[in-house]
C-alpha positions, -999 to +999 in steps of 0.1 A: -178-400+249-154-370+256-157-343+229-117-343+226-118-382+215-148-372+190-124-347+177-095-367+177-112-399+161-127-374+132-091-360+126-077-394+122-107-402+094-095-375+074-060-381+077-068-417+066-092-405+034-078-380+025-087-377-013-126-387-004-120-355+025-109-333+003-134-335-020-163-335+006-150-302+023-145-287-011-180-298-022-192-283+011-173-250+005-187-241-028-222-254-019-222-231+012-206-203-012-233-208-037-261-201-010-241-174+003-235-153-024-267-159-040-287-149-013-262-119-004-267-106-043-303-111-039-307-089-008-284-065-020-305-064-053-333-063-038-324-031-013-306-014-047-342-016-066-358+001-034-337+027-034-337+031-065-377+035-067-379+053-034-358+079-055-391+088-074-409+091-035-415+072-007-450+060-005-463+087-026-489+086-051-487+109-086-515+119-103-512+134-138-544+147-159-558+127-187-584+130-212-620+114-207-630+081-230-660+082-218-692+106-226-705+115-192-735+137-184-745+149-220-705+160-225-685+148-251-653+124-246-618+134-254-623+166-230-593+175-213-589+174-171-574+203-157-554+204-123-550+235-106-531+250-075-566+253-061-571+214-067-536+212-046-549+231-019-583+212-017-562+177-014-543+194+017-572+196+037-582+160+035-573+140+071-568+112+049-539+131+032-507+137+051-489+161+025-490+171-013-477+193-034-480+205-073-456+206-099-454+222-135-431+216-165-419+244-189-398+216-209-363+231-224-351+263-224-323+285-231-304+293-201-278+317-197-249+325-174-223+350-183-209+338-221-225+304-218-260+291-233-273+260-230-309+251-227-319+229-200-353+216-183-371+241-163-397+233-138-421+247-116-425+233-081-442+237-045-419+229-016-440+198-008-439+184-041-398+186-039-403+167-004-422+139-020-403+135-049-370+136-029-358+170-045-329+179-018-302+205-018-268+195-015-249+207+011-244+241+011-276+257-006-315+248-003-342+244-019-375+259-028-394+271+005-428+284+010-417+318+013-404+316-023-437+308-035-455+333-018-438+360-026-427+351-063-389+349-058-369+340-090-344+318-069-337+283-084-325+248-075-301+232-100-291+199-113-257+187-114-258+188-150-263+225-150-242+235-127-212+215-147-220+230-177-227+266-168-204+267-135-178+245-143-153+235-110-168+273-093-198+275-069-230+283-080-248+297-053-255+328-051-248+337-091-274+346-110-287+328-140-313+339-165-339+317-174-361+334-205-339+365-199-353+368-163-320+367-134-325+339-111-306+335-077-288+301-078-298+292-041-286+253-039-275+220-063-296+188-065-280+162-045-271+131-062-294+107-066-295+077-090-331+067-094-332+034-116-302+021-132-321+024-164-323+052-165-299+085-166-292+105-132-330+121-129-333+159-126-297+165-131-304+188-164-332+205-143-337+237-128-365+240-103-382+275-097-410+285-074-443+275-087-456+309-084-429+324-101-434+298-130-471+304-132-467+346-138-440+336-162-452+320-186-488+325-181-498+294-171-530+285-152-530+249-148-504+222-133-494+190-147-486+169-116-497+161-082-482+139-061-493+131-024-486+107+007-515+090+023-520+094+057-528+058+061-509+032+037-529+002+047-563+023+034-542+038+005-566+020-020-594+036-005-579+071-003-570+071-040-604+060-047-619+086-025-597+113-043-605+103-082-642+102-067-639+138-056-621+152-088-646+132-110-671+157-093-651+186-093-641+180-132-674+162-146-659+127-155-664+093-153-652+082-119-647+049-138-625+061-161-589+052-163-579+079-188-593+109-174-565+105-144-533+090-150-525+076-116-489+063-107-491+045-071-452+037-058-465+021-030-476-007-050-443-004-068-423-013-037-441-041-029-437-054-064-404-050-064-401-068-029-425-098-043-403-098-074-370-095-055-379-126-036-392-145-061-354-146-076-340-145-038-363-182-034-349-192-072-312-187-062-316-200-028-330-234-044-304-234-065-280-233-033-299-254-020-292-281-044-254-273-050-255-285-012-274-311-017-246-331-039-218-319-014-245-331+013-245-367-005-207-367-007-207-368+029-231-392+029-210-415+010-175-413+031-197-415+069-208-447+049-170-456+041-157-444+078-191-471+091-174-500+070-137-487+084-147-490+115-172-518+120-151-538+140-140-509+160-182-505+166-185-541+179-161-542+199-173-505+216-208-526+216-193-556+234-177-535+261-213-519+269-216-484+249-252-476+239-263-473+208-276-437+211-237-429+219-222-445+183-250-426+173-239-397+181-209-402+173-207-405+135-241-375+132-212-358+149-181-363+124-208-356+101-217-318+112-176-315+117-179-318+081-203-294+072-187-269+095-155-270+083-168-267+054-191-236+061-163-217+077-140-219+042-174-213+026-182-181+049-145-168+044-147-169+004-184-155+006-171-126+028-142-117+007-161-120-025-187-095-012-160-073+004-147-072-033-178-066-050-182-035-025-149-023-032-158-021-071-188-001-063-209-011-097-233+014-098-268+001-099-255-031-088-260-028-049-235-033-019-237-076-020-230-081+026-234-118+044-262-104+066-274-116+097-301-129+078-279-151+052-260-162+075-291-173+097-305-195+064-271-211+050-267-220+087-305-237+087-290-251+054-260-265+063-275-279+098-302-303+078-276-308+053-255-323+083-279-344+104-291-359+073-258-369+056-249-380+091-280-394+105-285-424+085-248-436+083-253-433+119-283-453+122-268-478+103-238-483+124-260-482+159-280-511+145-246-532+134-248-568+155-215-570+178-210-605+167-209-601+133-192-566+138-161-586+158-160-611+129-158-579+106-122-581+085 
């Protein structure tokens, strides 16, 4: 059978049930909005919570020092763990470790500019630690280099907080601030960067200063925080191991104890977040799922009216020699006509929903798209949907006897 007189014979059903069409192709619509949107909120979710962790660092681990619980080699427990720069440089040399850095916290501080004082957060950093915890300049100025630490330079990286408050609408770099009545060169502002949607804009009341320059400061002699980026991911487990072994040596602890070493590892946070992600992605999709499944049985229900319609139409086809196969075909066809239709009204609304939740720009919300991907799944969706709201209508009218068919009124 020509595909125009499939097309032409499914036009005429709908002009002849109109109500029962009406209903399908809206049923159809929603239930290929449903999947859509759900599955283009989950994604988009899902890609905002990455980012938003990825913020922190990319595949980075932080290690923070603790205090033992345990008594270890004749020594007491409740002894503090030290980190040092020296500890920092050690970690470098490992193969198993492709970069780290060290990182120091003052807490607040008066800082002055001119007439204003406001105390803000002041921390000490090494360039490599501002790498892994994605400490950029914005455009316009930089950040701390290794040159700065070796040599001790007061120069300083700003939040955007600070530079509102202290700088107001003009441009901070290259001013001079003074931080515990020592002049620092303003040498670039933090670039934006909204970590969790829980929390407030990270870093933006900050000021980052060499770590060096920190250190001679405030006579310091430890650090507080060392993050690093394993060489290998898929052995990360075992390189984190390996390092709490070495410092449990270094620092006489327990290697087995978790309080000596607080230990944050974001690579396991990413793939929690995408295990988690997808667990609602699967929940929403179901859902979907069974939206279509009730707009699937509608069009179960009018095939099965158009089979009764039509059965003398099907015996008389039978009687002048069309297969089976063919009326087959036909209905599983009028059937997926259905579902298309249905899909494209669906697809439209999904895509102008999205397009309007990207225009709103909620923050922490995401950018909701129809990928390629939730496109690829409504369509798997819709197609089953189809053949089986069609198939056994279909069935049902190939097996029709043309006798009793002709004698159908």
């Amino acid at each position: 059978m020509h595909l125009n007189l499939l097309i032409i014979q499914f036009l005429n059903d709908l002009l002849h049930q109109k109500l029962r069409a009406f209903l399908t192709l809206f049923g159809l619509t929603w239930g290929t909005t449903a999947i859509m949107l759900m599955l283009a909120i989950g994604e988009a979710n899902k890609n905002q919570m990455l980012k938003q962790m990825q913020a922190f660092g990319q595949n980075v681990v932080s290690l923070w020092p603790g205090r033992t619980s345990k008594s270890f080699k004749g020594m007491n427990k409740y002894r503090r763990i030290r980190f040092t720069l020296e500890d920092v440089d050690v970690l470098r040399d490992f193969s198993f470790v492709s970069k780290a850095g060290g990182q120091v916290d003052l807490g607040s501080r008066e800082v002055k500019y001119k007439d204003k004082e406001v105390a803000f957060s002041v921390t000490g950093v090494e360039p490599e630690w501002a790498e892994l915890r994605n400490i950029h300049a914005d455009n316009g100025g930089r950040g701390i280099n290794r040159t700065d630490v070796a040599r001790k330079r007061r120069v300083a990286l700003i939040g955007n907080k600070v530079k509102d408050e202290l700088f107001g609408k003009t441009n901070p770099i290259g001013e001079y601030i003074h931080v515990a009545n020592s002049p620092f060169l303003v040498v670039g502002v933090l670039r934006p960067k909204y970590e969790a949607s829980f929390f407030r804009e990270m870093n933006e009341d900050t000021i980052f200063i060499p770590i060096s320059t920190f250190m001679s400061m405030f006579n310091r002699n430890y650090i507080e925080n060392i993050v690093y980026r394993p060489s290998n991911l898929k052995e990360n487990k075992q390189i984190l191991s390996s390092i709490i072994h070495f410092f449990a040596r270094l620092k006489s602890f327990d290697p087995e104890d978790k309080n000596a070493v607080g230990v944050w590892d974001m690579t396991d946070s990413d793939e929690f977040i995408g295990d988690f992600t997808l667990g609602i992605q699967i929940f929403m999709g179901v859902v979907g799922i069974f939206t279509m499944t009730v707009a699937a049985i509608g069009v179960a229900n009018i095939m099965n009216v158009i089979v009764e319609e039509r059965t003398k139409e099907i015996g008389i086809k039978m009687a002048l020699g069309i297969k089976r196969h063919t009326i087959m075909f036909q209905f599983v066809f009028e059937s997926f006509m259905f579902t298309f239709a249905g899909g494209i009204f669906g697809f439209l609304i999904s895509k102008a929903v999205c397009t309007g939740l990207r225009m709103l720009e909620v923050k922490g919300m995401g950018k909701p798209e129809v990928t390629i991907y939730v496109a690829l799944v409504t369509t798997l969706v819709l197609g089953i949907s189809a053949f089986l709201a069609g198939f056994f209508p279909a069935r049902r009218a190939s097996r029709l006897d043309p006798v009793e068919s002709l004698r159908w009124q």
